[in-house]
DRENDO-1510 file (C-alpha; in Angstrom, 1 decimal, always signed):
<recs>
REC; n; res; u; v; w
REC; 1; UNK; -16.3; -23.6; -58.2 .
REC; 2; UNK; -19.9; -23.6; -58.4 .
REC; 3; UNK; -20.0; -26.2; -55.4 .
REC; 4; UNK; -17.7; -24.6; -53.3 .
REC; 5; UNK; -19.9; -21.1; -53.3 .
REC; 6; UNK; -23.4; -23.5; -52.8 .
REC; 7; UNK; -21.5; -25.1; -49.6 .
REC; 8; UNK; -20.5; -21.4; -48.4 .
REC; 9; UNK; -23.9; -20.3; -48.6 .
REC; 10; UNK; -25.2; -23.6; -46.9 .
REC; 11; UNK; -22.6; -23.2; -44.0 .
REC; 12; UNK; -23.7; -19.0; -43.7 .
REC; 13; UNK; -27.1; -19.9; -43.8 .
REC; 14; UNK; -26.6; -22.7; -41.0 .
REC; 15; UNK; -24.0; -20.6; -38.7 .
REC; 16; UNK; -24.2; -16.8; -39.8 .
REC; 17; UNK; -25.9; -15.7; -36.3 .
REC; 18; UNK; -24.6; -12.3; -35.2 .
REC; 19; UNK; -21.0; -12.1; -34.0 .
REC; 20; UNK; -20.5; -13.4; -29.7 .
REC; 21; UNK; -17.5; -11.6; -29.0 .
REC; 22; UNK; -15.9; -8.2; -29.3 .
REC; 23; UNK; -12.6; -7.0; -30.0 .
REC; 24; UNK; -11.8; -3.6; -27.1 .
REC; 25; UNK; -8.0; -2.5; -26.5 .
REC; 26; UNK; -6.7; -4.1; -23.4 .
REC; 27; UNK; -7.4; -1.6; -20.1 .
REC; 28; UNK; -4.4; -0.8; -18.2 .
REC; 29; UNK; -4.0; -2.0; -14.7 .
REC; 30; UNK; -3.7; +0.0; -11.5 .
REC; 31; UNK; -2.7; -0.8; -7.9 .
REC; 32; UNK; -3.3; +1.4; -4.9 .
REC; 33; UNK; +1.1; +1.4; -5.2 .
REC; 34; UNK; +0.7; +3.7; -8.5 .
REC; 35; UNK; -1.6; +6.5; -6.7 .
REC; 36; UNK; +0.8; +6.9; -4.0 .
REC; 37; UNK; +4.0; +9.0; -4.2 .
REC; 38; UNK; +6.8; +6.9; -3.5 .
REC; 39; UNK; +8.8; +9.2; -0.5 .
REC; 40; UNK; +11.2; +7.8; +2.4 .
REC; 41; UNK; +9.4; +8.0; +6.0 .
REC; 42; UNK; +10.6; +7.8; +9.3 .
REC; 43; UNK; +8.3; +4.9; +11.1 .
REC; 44; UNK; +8.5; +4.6; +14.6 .
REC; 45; UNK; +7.3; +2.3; +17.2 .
REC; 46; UNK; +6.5; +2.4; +20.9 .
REC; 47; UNK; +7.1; +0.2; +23.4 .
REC; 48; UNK; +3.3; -0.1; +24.0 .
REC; 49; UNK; +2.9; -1.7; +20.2 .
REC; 50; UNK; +1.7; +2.6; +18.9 .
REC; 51; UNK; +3.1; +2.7; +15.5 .
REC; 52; UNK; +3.2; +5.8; +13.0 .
REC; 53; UNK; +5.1; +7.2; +9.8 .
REC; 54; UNK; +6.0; +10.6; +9.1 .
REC; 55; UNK; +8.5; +11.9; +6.2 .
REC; 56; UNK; +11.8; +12.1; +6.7 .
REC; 57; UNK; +12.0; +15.9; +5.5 .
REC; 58; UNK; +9.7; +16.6; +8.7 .
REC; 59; UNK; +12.7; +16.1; +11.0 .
REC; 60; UNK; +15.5; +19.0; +10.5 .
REC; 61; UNK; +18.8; +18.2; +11.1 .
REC; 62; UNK; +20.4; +19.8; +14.3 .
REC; 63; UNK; +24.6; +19.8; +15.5 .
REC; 64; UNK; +25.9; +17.2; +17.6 .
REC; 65; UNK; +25.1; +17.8; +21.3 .
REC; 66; UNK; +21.7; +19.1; +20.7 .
REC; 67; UNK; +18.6; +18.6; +22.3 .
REC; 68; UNK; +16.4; +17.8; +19.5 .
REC; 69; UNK; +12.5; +17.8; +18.8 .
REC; 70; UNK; +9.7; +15.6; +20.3 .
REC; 71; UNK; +9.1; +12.7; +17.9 .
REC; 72; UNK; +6.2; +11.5; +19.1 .
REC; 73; UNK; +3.9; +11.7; +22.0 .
REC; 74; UNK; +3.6; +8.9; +24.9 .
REC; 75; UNK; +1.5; +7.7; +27.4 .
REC; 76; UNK; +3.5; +8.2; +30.8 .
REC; 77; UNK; +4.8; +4.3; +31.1 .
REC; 78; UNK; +5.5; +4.0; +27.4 .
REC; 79; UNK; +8.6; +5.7; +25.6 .
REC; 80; UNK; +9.6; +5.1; +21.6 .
REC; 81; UNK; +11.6; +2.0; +21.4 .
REC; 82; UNK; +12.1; +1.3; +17.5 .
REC; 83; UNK; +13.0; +3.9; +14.5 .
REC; 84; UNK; +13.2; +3.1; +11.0 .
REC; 85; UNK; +13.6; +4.4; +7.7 .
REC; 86; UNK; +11.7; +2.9; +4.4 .
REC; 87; UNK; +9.5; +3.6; +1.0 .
REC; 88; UNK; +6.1; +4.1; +1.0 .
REC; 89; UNK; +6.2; +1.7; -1.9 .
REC; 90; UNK; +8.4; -1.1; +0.5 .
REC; 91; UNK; +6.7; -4.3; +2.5 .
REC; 92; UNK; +7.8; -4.2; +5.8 .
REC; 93; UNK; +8.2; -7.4; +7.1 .
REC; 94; UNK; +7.9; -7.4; +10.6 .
REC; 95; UNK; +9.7; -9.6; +13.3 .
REC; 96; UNK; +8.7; -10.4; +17.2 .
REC; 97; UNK; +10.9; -11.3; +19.7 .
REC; 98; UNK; +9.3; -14.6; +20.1 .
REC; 99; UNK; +10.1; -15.1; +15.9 .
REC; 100; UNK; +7.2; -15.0; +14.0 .
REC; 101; UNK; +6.8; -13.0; +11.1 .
REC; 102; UNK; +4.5; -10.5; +10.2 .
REC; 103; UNK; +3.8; -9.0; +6.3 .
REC; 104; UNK; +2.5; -5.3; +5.7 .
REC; 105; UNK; +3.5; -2.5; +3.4 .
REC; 106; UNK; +4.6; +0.7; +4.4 .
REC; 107; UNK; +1.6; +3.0; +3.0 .
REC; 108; UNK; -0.8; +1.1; +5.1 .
REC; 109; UNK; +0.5; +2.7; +8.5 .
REC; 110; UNK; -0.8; +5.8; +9.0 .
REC; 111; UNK; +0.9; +9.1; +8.4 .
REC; 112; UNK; +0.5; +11.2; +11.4 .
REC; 113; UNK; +1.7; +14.5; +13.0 .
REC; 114; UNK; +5.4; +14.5; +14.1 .
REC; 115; UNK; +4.0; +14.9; +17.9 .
REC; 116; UNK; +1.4; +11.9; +17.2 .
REC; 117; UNK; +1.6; +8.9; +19.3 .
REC; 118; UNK; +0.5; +7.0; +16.1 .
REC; 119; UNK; -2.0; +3.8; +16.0 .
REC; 120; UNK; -1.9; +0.6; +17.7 .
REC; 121; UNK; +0.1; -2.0; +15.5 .
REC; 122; UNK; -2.7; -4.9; +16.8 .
REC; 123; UNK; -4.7; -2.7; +14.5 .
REC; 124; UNK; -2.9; -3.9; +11.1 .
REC; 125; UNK; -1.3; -7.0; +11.9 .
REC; 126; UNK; -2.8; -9.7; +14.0 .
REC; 127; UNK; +0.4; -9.9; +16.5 .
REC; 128; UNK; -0.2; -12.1; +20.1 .
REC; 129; UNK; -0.1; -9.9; +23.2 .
REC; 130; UNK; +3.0; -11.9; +24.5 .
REC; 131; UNK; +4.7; -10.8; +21.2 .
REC; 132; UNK; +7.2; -7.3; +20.5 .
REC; 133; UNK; +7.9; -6.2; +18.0 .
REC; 134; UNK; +12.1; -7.3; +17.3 .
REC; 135; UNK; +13.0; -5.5; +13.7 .
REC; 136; UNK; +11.9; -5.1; +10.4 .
REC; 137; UNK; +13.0; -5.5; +7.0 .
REC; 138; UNK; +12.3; -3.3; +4.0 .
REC; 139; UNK; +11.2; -5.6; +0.7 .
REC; 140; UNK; +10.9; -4.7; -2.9 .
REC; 141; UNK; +10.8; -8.0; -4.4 .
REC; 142; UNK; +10.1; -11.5; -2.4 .
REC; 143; UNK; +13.1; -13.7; -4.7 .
REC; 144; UNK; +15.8; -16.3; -3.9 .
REC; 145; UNK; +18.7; -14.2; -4.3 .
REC; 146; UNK; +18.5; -12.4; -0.9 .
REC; 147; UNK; +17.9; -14.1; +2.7 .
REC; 148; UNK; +16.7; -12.9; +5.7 .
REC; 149; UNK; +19.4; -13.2; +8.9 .
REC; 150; UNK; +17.8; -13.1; +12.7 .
REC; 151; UNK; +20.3; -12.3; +15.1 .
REC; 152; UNK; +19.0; -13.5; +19.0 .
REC; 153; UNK; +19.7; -11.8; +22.5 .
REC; 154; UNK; +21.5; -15.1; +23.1 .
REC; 155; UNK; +23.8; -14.9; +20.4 .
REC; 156; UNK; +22.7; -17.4; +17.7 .
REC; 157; UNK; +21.7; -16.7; +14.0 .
REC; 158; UNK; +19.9; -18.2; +11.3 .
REC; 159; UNK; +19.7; -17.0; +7.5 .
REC; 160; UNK; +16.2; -17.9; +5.6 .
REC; 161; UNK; +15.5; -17.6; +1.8 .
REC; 162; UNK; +13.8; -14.4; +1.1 .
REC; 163; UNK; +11.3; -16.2; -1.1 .
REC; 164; UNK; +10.2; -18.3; +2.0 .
REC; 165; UNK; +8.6; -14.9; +3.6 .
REC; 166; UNK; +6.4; -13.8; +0.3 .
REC; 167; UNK; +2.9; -15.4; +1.9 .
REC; 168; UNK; +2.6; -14.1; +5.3 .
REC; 169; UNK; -0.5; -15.1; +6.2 .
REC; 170; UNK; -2.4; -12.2; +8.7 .
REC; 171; UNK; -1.8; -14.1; +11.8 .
REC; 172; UNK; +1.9; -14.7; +11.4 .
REC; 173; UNK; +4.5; -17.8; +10.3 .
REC; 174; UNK; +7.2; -18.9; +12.0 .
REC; 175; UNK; +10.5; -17.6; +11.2 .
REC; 176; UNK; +13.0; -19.2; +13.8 .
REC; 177; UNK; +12.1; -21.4; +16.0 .
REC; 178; UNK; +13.6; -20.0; +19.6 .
REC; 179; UNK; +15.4; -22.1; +21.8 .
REC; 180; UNK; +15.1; -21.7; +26.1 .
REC; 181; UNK; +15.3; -18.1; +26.9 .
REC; 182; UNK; +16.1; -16.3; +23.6 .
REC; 183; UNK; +14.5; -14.0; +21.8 .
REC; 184; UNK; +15.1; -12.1; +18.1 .
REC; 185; UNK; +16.9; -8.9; +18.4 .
REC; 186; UNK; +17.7; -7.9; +15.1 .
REC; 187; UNK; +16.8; -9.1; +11.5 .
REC; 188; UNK; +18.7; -7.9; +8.4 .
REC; 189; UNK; +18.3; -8.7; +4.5 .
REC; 190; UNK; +21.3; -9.7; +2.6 .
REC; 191; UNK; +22.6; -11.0; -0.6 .
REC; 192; UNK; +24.3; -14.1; +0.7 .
REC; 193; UNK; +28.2; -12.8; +0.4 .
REC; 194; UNK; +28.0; -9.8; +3.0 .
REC; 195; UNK; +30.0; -9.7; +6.4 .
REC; 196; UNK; +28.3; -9.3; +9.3 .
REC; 197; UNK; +28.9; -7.5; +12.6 .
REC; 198; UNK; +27.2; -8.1; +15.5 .
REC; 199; UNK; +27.5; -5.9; +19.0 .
REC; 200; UNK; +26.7; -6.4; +22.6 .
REC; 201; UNK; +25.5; -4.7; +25.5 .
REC; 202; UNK; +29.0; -4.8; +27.6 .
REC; 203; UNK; +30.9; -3.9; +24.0 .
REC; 204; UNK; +31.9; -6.7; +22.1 .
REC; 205; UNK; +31.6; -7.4; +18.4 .
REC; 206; UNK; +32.7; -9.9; +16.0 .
REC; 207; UNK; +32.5; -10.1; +12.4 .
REC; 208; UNK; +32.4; -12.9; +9.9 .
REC; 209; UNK; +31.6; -13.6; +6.6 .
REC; 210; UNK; +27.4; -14.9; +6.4 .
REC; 211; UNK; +28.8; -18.1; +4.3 .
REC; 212; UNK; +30.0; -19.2; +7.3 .
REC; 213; UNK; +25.7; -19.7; +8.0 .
REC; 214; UNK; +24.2; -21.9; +5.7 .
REC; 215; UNK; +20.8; -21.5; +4.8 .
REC; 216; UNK; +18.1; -22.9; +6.6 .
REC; 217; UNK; +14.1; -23.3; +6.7 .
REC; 218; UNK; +11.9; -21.5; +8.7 .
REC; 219; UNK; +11.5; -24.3; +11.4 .
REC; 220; UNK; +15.2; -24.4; +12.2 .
REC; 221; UNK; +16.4; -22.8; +15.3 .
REC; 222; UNK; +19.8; -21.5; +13.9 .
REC; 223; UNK; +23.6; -21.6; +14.2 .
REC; 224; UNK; +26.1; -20.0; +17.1 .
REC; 225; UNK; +26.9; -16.2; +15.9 .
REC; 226; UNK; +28.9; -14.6; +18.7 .
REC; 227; UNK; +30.2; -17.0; +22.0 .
REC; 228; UNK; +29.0; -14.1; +25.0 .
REC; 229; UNK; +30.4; -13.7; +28.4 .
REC; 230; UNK; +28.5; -14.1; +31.3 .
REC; 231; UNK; +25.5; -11.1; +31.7 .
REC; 232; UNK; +26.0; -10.0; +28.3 .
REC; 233; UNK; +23.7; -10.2; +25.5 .
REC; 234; UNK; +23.3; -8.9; +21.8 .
REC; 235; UNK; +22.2; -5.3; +21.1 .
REC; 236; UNK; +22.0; -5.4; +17.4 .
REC; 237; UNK; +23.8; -6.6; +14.2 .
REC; 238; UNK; +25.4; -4.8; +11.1 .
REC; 239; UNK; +25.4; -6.5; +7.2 .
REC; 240; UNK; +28.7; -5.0; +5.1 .
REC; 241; UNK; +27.3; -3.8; +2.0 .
REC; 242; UNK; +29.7; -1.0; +1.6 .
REC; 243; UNK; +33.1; -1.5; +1.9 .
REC; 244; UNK; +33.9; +2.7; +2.1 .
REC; 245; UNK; +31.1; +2.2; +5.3 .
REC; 246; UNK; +32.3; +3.0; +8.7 .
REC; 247; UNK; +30.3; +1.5; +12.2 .
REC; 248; UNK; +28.2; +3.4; +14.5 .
REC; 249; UNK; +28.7; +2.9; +17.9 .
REC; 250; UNK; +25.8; +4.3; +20.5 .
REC; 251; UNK; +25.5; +4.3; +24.5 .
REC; 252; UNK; +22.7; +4.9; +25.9 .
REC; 253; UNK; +23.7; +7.6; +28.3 .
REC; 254; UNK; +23.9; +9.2; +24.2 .
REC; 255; UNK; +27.3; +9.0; +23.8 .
REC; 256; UNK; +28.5; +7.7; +19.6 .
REC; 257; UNK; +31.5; +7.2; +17.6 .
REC; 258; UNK; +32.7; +6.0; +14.2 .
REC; 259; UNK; +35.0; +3.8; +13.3 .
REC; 260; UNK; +36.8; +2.8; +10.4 .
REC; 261; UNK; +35.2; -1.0; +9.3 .
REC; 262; UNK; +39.1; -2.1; +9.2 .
REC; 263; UNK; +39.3; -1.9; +12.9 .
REC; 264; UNK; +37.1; -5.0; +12.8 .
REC; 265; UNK; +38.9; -8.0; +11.8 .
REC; 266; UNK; +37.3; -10.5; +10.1 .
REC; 267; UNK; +36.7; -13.6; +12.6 .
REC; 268; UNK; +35.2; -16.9; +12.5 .
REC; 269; UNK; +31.6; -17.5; +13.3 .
REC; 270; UNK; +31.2; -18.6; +17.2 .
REC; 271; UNK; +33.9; -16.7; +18.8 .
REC; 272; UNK; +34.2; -14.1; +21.2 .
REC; 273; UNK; +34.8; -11.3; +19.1 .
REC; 274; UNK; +37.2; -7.9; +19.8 .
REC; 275; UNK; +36.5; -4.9; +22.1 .
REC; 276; UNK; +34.5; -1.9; +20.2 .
REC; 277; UNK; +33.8; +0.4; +23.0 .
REC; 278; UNK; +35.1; +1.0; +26.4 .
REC; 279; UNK; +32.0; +1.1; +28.4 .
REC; 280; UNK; +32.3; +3.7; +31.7 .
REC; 281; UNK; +29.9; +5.1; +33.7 .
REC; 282; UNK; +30.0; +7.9; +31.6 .
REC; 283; UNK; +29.1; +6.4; +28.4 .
REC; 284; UNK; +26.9; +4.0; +29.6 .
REC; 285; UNK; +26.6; +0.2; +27.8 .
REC; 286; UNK; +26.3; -0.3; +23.9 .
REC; 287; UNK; +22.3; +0.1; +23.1 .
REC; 288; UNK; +23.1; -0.1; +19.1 .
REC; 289; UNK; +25.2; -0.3; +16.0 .
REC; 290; UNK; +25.0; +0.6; +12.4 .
REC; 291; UNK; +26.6; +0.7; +9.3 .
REC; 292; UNK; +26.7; +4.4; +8.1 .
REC; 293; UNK; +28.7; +6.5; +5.3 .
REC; 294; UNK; +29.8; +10.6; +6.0 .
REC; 295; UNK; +26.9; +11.6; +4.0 .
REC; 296; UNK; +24.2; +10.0; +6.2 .
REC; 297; UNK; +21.8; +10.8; +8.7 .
REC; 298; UNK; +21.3; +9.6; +11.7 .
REC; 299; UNK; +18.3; +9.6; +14.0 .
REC; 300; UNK; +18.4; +9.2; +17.7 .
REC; 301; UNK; +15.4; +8.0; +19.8 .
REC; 302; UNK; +15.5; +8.5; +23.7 .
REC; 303; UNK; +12.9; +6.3; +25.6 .
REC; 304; UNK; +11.1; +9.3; +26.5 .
REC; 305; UNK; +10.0; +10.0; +23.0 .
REC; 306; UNK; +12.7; +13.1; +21.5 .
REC; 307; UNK; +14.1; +12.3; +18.7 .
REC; 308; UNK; +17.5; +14.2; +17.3 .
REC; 309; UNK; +18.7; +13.9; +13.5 .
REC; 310; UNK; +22.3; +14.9; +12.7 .
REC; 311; UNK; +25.1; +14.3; +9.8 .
REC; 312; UNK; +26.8; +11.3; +10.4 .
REC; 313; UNK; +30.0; +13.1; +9.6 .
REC; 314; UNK; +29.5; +15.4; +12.6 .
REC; 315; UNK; +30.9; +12.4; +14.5 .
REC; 316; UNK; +34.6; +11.9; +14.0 .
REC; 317; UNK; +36.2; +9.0; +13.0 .
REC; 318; UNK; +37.6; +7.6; +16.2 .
REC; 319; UNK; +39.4; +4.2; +17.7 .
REC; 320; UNK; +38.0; +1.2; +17.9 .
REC; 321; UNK; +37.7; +0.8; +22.1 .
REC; 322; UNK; +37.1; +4.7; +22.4 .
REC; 323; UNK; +34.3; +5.9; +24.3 .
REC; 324; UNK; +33.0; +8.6; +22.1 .
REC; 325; UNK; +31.4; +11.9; +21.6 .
REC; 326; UNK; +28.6; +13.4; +22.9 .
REC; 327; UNK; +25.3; +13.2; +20.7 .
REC; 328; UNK; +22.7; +14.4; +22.5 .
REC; 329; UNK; +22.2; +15.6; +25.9 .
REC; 330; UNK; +19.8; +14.0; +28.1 .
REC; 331; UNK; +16.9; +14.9; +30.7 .
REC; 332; UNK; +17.5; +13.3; +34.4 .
REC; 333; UNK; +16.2; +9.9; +33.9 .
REC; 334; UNK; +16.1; +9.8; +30.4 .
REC; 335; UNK; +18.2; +7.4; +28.0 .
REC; 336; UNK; +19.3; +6.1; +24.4 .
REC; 337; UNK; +16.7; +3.5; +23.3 .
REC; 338; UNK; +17.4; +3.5; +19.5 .
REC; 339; UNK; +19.1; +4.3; +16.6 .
REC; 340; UNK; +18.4; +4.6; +13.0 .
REC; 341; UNK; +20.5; +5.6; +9.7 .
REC; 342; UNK; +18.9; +8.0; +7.0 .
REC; 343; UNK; +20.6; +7.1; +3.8 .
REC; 344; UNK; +21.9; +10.2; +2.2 .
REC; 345; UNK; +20.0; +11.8; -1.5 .
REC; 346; UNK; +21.2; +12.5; -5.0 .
REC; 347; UNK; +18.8; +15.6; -4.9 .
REC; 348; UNK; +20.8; +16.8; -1.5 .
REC; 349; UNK; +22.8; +18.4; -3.8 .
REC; 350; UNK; +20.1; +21.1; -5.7 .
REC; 351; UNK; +19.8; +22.2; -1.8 .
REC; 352; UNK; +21.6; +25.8; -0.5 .
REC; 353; UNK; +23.7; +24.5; +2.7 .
REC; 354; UNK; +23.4; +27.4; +5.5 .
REC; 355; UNK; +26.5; +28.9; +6.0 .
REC; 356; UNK; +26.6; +28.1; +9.8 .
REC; 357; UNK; +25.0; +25.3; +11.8 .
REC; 358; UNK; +23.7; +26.3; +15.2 .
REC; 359; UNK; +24.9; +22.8; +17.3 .
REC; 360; UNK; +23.1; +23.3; +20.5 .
REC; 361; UNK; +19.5; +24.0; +21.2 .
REC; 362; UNK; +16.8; +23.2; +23.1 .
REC; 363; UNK; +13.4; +21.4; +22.7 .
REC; 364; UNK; +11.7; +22.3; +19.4 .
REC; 365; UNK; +8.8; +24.0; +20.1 .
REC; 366; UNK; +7.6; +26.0; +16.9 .
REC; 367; UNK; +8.7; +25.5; +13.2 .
REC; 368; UNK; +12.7; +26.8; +12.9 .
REC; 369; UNK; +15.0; +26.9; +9.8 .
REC; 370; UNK; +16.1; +24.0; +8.6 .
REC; 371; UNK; +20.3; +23.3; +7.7 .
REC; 372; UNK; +19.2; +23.9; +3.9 .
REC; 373; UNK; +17.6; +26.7; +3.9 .
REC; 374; UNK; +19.1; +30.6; +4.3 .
REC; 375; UNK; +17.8; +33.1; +6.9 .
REC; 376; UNK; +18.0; +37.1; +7.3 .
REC; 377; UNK; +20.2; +36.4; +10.9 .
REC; 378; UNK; +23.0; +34.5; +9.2 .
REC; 379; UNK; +23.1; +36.5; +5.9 .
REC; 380; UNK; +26.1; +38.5; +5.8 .
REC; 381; UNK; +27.4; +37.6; +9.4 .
REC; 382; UNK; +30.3; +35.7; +9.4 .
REC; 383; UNK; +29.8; +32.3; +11.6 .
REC; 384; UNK; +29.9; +31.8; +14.9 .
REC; 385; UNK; +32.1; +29.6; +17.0 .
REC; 386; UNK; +30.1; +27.7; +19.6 .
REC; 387; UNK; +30.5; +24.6; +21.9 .
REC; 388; UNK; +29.2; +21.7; +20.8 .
REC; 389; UNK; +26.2; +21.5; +23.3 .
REC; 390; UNK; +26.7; +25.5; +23.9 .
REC; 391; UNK; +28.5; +25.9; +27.6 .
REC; 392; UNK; +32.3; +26.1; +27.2 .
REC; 393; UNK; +34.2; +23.8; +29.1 .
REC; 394; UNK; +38.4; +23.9; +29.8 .
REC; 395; UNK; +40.1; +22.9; +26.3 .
REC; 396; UNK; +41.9; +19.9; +25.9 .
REC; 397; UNK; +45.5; +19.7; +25.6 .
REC; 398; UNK; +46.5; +20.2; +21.6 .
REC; 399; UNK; +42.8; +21.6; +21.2 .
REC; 400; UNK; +42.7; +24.4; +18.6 .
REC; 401; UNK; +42.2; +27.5; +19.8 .
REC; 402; UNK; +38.1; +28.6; +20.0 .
REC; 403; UNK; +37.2; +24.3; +20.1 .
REC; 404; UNK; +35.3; +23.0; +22.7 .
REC; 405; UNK; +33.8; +20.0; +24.3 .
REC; 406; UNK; +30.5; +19.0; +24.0 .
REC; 407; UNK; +27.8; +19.1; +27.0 .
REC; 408; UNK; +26.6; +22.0; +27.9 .
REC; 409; UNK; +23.3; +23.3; +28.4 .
REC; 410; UNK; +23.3; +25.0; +24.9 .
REC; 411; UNK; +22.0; +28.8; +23.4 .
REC; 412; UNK; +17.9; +29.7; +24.3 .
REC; 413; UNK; +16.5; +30.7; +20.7 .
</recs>
């Protein structure tokens, strides 16, 4: 025992310096993501590469026919080509027309007034001049259970592992390579099992299952999607991830439907596809489609900058080949460029619907009452009757009595 206590003492002695190390309690860690409230925004883009967000809850809703509010100011030879709807916590992966791939998240654009023309996307991402902007696509989480499918103007797609996008470097990858005059048109994220539905100008559409388009690399040019007649081209694609969804048909003299998804039979990949909108003079050609449920938004953006939001289930279910309703009415030389889909909210619910919606209207020039809130001129008046669009127009035949068409000049407030 003795020896043992005379080698303890001989090791302090040799090694009892003072103590190299201290013991703290481990320090949480923060990202710029947990300072910032996570809130949907609209983000639009211009055709002139301006790019902005603003929050959803900044655009009221207003009837169908309407005239809706200025979403953005442009420079005379530019007009608001692209709307979309994502988190402030999301990545936005975004996708040129020549098919690269860009990387930046959503809190990084700038939040500016509804009436802003925005900043210029060069400005936070490093995009070529020859480059525009195709789609994007909301991330969360860069994994392999999702892939990204491109749809081109041409008709061909290609699906890419998710996982293959999580390193965009700030000058760009590669995400297709394009084949002889083609170009990216639309980009969706899916899960691997969806259907998909893709739309063209002159109103086709097919559908098929994505299986049918195996995965590929980032280098590969892609698979036949839709087999086009001659002048047509792609507008835009739709992923099934709802089977109670219906599709969203727009012209772009503003004319929309919906119809049920069982009036679009599932096809192989490559063919020609079925008719999904009878294209007049009237309606003007197909310039988008969505997927969209009765409790959604939707936002309409004209190429010279106005912007309209409405409830999806404003817009009757209708055929397949029908031409539609009217959804908003358009200044002389003025036309549909874009559509987006606001997904509906739990919290929608806590909100006090106004008793009746005013459907016309024109140009928004200072703050008015939104749908959810209550005002002294509707309290205790019993609603109005008005045409959709405000001037009334003969009935139909088999028209209930009071109903009329949409398209008139609307109600000054």
């Amino acid at each position: 025992m003795q020896m043992i206590k005379e080698e303890l003492l001989e090791i302090r002695k040799k090694y009892g310096d003072e103590r190299r190390t201290e013991i703290v309690y481990k320090a949480e860690e923060f990202s710029v993501e947990d300072m910032i409230a996570e809130e949907n925004v609209v983000i639009t883009i211009s055709h002139g590469g301006f790019i902005k967000r603003f929050p959803v809850s900044g655009y009221r809703r207003q009837g169908r026919g309407g005239r809706g509010v200025t979403g953005a100011t442009t420079k005379e030879d530019d007009f608001i080509e692209h709307v979309f709807v994502a988190s402030t916590h999301n990545y936005i992966l975004i996708f040129t027309d020549k098919g690269r791939c860009y990387w930046l998240k959503v809190h990084e654009i700038p939040e500016s007034g509804r009436a802003s023309r925005g900043k210029s996307i060069v400005n936070l991402v490093a995009k070529q001049p020859d480059e525009n902007i195709a789609a994007f696509v909301p991330v969360q989480e860069f994994d392999d259970k999702h892939f990204v499918a491109m749809v081109t103007v041409n008709g061909i797609i290609k699906k890419t592992t998710l996982s293959e996008f999580g390193n965009v470097r700030r000058n760009g990858i590669t995400a297709i390579s394009m084949r002889k005059d083609d170009i990216v048109k639309d980009v969706k994220l899916t899960d691997g099992s969806e259907d998909i539905i893709i739309g063209t100008h002159n109103g086709m559409a097919i559908r098929f299952s994505e299986k049918e388009a195996r995965p590929m690399g980032r280098s590969a040019s892609g698979v036949r999607a839709i087999t086009l007649n001659k002048g047509d081209k792609v507008v835009g694609a739709v992923d099934i991830k709802r089977r109670t969804t219906s599709i969203l048909i727009v012209t772009e003299h503003g004319f929309g439907k919906r119809s049920e998804l069982d009036e679009y039979p599932p096809k192989h990949r490559g063919g020609k596809g079925v008719i999904t909108l009878r294209v007049t003079d009237k309606t003007g050609k197909m310039v988008g489609i969505k997927e969209i449920q009765e409790t959604d938004d939707i936002v309409v953006v004209t190429a010279k900058g106005v912007i309209i939001r409405q409830p999806a289930k404003e817009i009757r279910l209708i055929g397949r080949i029908s031409q539609g309703v009217r959804l908003i009415r358009l200044e002389a030389g003025d036309q549909v460029g874009d559509v987006a889909v606001v997904p509906s909210e739990e919290d929608k619910e806590e909100l006090k619907v106004e008793a009746a919606v005013e459907p016309g209207g024109e140009t928004e020039q200072a703050p008015q009452p939104s749908l959810f809130e209550s005002t002294d001129a509707t309290a205790g008046k019993p609603p109005v009757k008005k045409a959709k669009g405000g001037k009334a127009e003969k009935q139909p035949a088999g028209s209930k009595a009071g109903q009329k068409k949409s398209g008139g000049k609307g109600k000054k407030k």
